[in-house]
N, C-alpha and C positions, 0 to 999 in steps of 0.2 A: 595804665602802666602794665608794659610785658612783665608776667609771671616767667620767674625761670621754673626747669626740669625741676630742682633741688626744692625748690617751694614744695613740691607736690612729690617728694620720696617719704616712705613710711615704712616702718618696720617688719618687716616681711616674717618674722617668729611669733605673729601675733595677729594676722590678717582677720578682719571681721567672716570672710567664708567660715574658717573654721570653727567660728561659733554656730554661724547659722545651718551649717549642717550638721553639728552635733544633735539637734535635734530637730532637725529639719525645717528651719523655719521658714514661709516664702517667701517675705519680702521685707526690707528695714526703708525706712525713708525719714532723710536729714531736712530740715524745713528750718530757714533761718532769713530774714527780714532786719535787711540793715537802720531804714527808719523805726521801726518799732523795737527793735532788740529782742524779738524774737529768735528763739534757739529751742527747737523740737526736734522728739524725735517718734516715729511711727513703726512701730513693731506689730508684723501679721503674721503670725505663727501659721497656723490651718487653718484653711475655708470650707472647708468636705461639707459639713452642716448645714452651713450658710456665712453669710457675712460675718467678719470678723468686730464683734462689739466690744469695747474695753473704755473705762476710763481713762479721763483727761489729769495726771496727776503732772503738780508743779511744785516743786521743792530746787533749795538753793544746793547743790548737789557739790559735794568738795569740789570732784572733775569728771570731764565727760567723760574716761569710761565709765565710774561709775554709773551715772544718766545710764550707760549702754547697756553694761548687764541689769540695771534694774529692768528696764525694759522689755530687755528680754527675758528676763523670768516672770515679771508678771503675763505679758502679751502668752509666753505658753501656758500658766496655769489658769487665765484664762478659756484656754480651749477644752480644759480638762473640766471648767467647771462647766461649761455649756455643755457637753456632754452626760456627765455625772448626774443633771438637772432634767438631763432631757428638754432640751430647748432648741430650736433649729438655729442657731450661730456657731460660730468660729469665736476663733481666738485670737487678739489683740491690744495692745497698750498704746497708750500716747504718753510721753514726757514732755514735759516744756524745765528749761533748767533754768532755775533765778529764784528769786524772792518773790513771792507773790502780794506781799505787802508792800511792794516798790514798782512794779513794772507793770503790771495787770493796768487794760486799760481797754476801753472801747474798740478799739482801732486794733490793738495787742491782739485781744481772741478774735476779732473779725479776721483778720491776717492767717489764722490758725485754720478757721472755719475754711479758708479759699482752699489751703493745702488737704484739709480735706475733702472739698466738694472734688478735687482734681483725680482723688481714687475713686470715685467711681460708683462709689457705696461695697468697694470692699471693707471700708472700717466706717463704722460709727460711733461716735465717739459719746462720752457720757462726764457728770462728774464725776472727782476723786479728789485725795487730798489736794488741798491746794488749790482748787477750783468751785462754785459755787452752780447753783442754777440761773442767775444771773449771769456769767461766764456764758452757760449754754444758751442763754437770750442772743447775745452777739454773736452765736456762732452760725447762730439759725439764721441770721441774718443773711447767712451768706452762703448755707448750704442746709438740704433736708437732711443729712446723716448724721442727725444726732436725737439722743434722748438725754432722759434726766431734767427735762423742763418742767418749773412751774406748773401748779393746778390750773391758775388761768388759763393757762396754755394750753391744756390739754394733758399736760403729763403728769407722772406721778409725784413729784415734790421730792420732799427728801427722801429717798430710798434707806436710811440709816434703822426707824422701828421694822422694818421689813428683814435688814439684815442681820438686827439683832435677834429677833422673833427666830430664826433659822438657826439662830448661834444655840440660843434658850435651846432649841429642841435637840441639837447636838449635843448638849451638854446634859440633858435627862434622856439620851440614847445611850449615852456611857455610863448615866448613872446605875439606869438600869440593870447593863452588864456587872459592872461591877460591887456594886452593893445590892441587888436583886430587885431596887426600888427605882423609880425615875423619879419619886419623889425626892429634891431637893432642900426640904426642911430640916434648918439644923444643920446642913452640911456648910466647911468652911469652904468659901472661893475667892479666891485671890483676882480681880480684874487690874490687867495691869494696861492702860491707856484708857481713859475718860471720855473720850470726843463724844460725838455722837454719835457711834453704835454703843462704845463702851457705857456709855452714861444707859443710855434705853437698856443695856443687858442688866445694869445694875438695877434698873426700876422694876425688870420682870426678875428678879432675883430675888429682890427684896418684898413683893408680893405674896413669893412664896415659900420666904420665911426664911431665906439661906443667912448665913453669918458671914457676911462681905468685909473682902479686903479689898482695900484699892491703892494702885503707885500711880503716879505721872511726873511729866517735868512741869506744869504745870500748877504750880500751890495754889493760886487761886481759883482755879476749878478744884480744888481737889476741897479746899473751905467751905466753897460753894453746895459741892455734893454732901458733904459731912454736915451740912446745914440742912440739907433734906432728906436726907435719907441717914437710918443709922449704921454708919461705913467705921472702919478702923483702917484709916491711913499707916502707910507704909511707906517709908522711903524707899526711893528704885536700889540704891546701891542694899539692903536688907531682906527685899520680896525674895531671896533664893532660901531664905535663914528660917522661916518662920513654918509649921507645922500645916499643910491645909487640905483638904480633901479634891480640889480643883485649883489648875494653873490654868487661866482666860488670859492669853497675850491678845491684846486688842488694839495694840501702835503698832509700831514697825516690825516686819520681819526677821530673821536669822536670831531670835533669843532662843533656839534647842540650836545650841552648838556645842562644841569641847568643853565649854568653861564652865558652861549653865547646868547641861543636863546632871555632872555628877552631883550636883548641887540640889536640884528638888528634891522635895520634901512632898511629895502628891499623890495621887492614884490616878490622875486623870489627867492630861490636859488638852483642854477645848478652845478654843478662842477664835476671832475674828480675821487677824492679824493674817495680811498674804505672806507666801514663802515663809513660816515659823520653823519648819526646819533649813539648816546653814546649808547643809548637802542632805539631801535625802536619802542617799546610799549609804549614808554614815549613819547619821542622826537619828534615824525611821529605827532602822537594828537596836542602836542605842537604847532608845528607850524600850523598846521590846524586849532586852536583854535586863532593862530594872525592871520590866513589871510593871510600867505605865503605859497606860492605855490613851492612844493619841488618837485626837477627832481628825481627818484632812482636815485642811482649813478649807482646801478649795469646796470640798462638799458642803458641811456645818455654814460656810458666809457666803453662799450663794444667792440669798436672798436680797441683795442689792442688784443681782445681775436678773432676776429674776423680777423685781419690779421694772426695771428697764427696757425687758423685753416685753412685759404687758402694753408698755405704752404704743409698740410699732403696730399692734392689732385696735387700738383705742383703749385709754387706760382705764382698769380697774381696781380698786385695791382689794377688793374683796375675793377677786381670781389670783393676785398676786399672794395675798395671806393662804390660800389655800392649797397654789402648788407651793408653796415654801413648807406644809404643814408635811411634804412627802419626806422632808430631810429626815424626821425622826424615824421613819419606816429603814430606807437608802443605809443611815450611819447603821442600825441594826443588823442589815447585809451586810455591809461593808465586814464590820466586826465577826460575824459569824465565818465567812469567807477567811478572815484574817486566821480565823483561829485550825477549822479546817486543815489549811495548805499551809499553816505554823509558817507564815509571812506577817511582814508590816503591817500595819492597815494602811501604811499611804500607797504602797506595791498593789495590794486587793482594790484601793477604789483605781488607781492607775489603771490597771486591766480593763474593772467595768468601762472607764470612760474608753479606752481605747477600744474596748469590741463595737461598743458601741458607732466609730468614728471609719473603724475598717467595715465593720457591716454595712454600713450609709453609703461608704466610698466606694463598695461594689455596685451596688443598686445602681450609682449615678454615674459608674463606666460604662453599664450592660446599656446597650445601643439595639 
């Protein structure tokens, strides 16, 4: 069937350019599969580094813009944390939009895997929410640009004790700022999302003796953890109400917006969670202006990107634990610099990662 002109007119006050030169991104790719029902999408922010690495996340998304800017804010923070990490990649995301309890299927991620082998190893893809390492079994099938596999395999497994391990030490970087101690005994922390990083932060939390709160949407994990661990559940619509010494957002992003930040009740917040500020130009001031001391996220949860990229040299976790052991040094800079130049700390680790990324990008123009 001829397509008319009118099928394919679009709103010209809202062209996808305009996003992607707001900060430069190089390249978006829509990838959809009428037999399978597949619907992706591929965001490459910067490659200066190296390849662009990001997980593969799948959620059933209201609409595709949504899908589009999630996209594109993770694929560029990202680039920020391969930098901040000191890792030689870029920055990059993958979406797939749907339920991943209904669509997921052999043939599903192998279809994925093709639109990836087709870039070239500018992206490599990894898990994230919504996808498994079983997911990255099928992808491998059909292209080497991916990690996140399986031990058997050769890769690192779950990346989640690794990313919490980095979170732990971002969060006893601030302690130490701000209560003089990185000891975390006795202090109150509120973790709000359970999965598994959130669950692994609560195990090294509770270790060391903190007096843990925890929200999800979730009640039966949340019974579960309160069965192992001694936790004091909190409803979500509550966790803004209650007295604590750390705010750990460990689900989704944008919870330091308008509504929230007047609302904590903290000294610190640290957490796993990508994009936790709503806008960063806003949000970052925001709480700089109450006197809450905010981890990046991209720095403090890099430790999941940082087992992933052990795996492309041959995996070890013992090399992975130990550059993730650099975060607590890095947030300490970070914070110092912050206080200096009387800036954000998410503006202080911005810079490091950017000199970093214009330093590199000169060396590999010079001919």
């Amino acid at each position: 069937m001829t397509a008319t002109l009118k099928e394919f007119q679009v709103d010209t006050s809202n062209l996808l350019f305009s996003k992607l030169t707001a900060h430069d991104y190089e390249q978006i790719v829509f990838c959809q599969d009428k037999i399978t029902g597949l619907k992706a999408i591929i965001a490459i922010h910067n490659t200066t580094l190296g390849p662009g690495l990001g997980g593969l996340r799948m959620y059933n998304y209201k609409n595709e813009a949504d899908a589009i800017n999630d996209v594109l804010r993770l694929s560029r923070g990202m680039t920020y944390k391969a930098a901040i990490s000191g890792l030689n990649l870029g920055g990059a995301k993958a979406v797939i939009i749907g339920d991943p309890r209904k669509l997921k299927s052999e043939a599903f991620m192998r279809k994925f895997g093709r639109f990836v082998e087709n870039l070239n190893g500018k992206y490599i893809t990894a898990e994230d929410i919504g996808t498994t390492t079983r997911d990255m079994e099928y992808i491998k099938m059909e292209t080497e640009y991916v990690t996140g596999l399986p031990e058997i395999m050769g890769g690192g497994g779950d990346p989640s004790p690794v990313t919490a391990h980095g979170v732990h030490l971002g969060l006893k970087a601030c302690a130490k700022e701000v209560f003089g101690s990185d000891n975390l005994h006795g202090k109150k922390v509120l973790v709000e999302g359970i999965g598994k990083v959130g669950g692994n932060l609560v195990h090294l939390l509770s270790e060391e003796g903190a007096e843990i709160y925890v929200s999800d949407v979730n009640e039966e994990a949340l019974k579960n953890l309160a069965a192992e661990y001694k936790v004091k559940v909190v409803p979500l619509d509550e966790r803004f109400n209650i007295d604590i010494d750390i705010y750990s957002p460990c689900a989704l992003g944008a919870t330091l917006n308008d509504e929230n930040i007047p609302n904590l009740k903290c000294a610190i917040v640290a957490g796993a969670a990508n994009n936790q500020l709503a806008d960063e130009t806003v949000h970052g001031p925001a709480l700089m202006e109450r006197g809450i001391l905010y981890a990046p996220d991209f720095l403090i949860n890099a430790g999941g990107l940082i087992n992933v990229y052990t795996e492309l040299n041959g995996y070890n976790r013992a090399i992975a634990m130990a550059h993730t052991d650099a975060i607590y040094d890095v947030t300490r800079s970070i914070i110092k610099t912050a206080k200096d130049e009387n800036i954000p700390t998410y503006a202080a680790a911005n810079k490091m990662a950017e000199k970093r990324i214009d330093e590199i990008g000169k060396i590999h123009l010079t001919y």
